[in-house]
N, C-alpha and C positions, 0 to 999 in steps of 0.2 A: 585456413585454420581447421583442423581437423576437431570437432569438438566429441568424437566419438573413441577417441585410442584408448582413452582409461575406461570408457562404457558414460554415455550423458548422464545416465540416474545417477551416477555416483562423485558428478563432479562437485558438487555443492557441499558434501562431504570432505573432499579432498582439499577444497578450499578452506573450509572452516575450521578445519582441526589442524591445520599446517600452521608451523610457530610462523609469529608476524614477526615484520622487521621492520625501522623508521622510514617512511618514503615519504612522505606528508607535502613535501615542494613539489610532488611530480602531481599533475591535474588530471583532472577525470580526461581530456583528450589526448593526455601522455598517454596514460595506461591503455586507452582504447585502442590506441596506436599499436603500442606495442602489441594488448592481446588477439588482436588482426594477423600478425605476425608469428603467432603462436605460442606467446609466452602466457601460461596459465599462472603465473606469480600474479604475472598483474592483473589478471583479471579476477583473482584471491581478493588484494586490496582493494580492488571496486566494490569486491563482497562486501567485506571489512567496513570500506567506507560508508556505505546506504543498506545496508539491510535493518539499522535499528529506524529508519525511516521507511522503508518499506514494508516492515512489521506493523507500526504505529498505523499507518495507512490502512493498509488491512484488516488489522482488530477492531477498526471503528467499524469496518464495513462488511465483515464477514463473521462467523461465527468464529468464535476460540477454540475449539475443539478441532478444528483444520488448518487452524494459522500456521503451523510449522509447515504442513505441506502448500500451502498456499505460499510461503515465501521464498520455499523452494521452486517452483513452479515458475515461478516469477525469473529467478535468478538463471532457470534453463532456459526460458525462452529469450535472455539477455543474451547468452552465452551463443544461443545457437544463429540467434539475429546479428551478432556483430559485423559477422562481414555486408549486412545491406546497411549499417549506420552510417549514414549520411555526418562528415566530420566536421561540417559545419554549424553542426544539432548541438544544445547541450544535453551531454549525456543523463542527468538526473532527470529534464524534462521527459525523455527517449522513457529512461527506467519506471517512471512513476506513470506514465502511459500503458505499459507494460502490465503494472499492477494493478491499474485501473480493467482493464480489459480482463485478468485474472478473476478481478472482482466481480464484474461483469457475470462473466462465463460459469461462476461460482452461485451468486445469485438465480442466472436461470436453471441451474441444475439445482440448487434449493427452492426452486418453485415447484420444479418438476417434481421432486420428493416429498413435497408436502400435501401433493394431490394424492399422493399412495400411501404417504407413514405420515401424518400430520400429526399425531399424539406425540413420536419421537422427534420431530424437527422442532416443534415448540416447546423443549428445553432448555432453560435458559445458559446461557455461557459458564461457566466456571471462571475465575481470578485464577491466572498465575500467580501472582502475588499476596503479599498479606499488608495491607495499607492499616491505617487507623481508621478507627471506623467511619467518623465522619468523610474524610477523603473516598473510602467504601462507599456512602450515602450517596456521594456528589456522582461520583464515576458511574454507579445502575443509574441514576436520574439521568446522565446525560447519555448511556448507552439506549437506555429506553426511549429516549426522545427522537432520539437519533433513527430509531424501528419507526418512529411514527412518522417519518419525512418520506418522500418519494425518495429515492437510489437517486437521479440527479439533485435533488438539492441536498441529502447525503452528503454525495460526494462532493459536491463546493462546502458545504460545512467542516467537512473534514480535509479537506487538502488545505483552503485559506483560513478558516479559523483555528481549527488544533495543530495542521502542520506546520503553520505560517507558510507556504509557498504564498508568493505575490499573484496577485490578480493576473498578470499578464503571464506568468507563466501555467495558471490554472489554464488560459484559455487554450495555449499552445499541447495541453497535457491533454484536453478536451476536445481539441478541434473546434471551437466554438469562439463566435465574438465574444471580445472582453465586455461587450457589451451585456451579452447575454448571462455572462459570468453575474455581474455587478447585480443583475435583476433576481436571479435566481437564490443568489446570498442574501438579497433584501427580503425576497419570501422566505427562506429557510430559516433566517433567523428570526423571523416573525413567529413561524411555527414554531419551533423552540422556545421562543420567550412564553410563549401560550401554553403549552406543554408544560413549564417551570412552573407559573402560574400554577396553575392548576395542583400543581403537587404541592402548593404552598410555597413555591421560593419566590422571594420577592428579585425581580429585575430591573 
């Protein structure tokens, strides 16, 4: 698969704004299949199919103000890894690993920037949206709690409790015992409930 003939910056591009068509019966290891192969359609509706879940993922865990190129990023390094996907893999776990490690890589280069411009990294995120207000209320409350977790229990908060991904596929997404998954949830939700607390919500 040549993922370099239209130029890789601009594949994510090429996918997104390409009209969609119904494919819905064909599985994330069809399309793998095929985009191995060199069909760019299908690797379009891979787009298509997880970037509003790969977005979700990231917002909780990165700032707003880089999500669009964070999702992009994401979906290059899918594009560019497909020929070592192991077809045995499910591909969302493969994808959300992906983002995880985005996150990651994002994270340490937001530490890194906060030791030189800390006045500008401690800005708070901007809403795409415009929600009502209380739904407003609830979203800072849980983005803010969310800042006060470590980056691993973070990220089990946000892949098993906001994404719904199941425990066993957390671990697979992680590399880690489901065991360690199940402990790490029990702390994070702990600190969050105490976090709520504190701001007056009752749990």
């Amino acid at each position: 698969m040549e993922a370099r003939s239209t130029g890789v910056s601009g594949i994510v591009e090429v996918i997104a704004n390409h009209p969609s068509h119904s494919h819905s019966e064909e599985s994330d290891q069809d399309l793998v299949q095929q985009c191995v192969q060199g069909d760019r359609q299908s690797f379009r509706r891979l787009y298509q199919r997880h970037q509003h879940r790969v977005r979700g993922i990231l917002f909780q865990m990165c700032e707003a103000s880089t999500l669009d190129d964070l999702v992009q990023e994401v979906f290059l390094r899918a594009w560019k890894g497909l020929p070592k996907f192991r077809q045995t893999a499910q591909f969302s776990t493969w994808l959300y690993r992906i983002a995880w490690n985005v996150a990651s890589d994002q994270r340490q280069l937001a530490a890194r920037g906060r030791s030189r411009f800390e006045a500008l990294t401690r800005e708070a995120p901007t809403q795409q949206d415009a929600p009502d207000l209380m739904e407003l209320h609830y979203q800072d409350l849980v983005q803010r709690g969310l800042k006060t977790l470590s980056f691993d229990h973070r990220t089990i908060l946000v892949l098993h409790d906001l994404e719904s991904v199941p425990q066993k596929e957390v671990a697979e997404i992680l590399e880690i015992p489901i065991g360690t998954v199940k402990s790490r949830l029990f702390h994070a939700r702990a600190a969050m409930r105490q976090f709520l607390q504190t701001e007056g919500v009752q749990v």
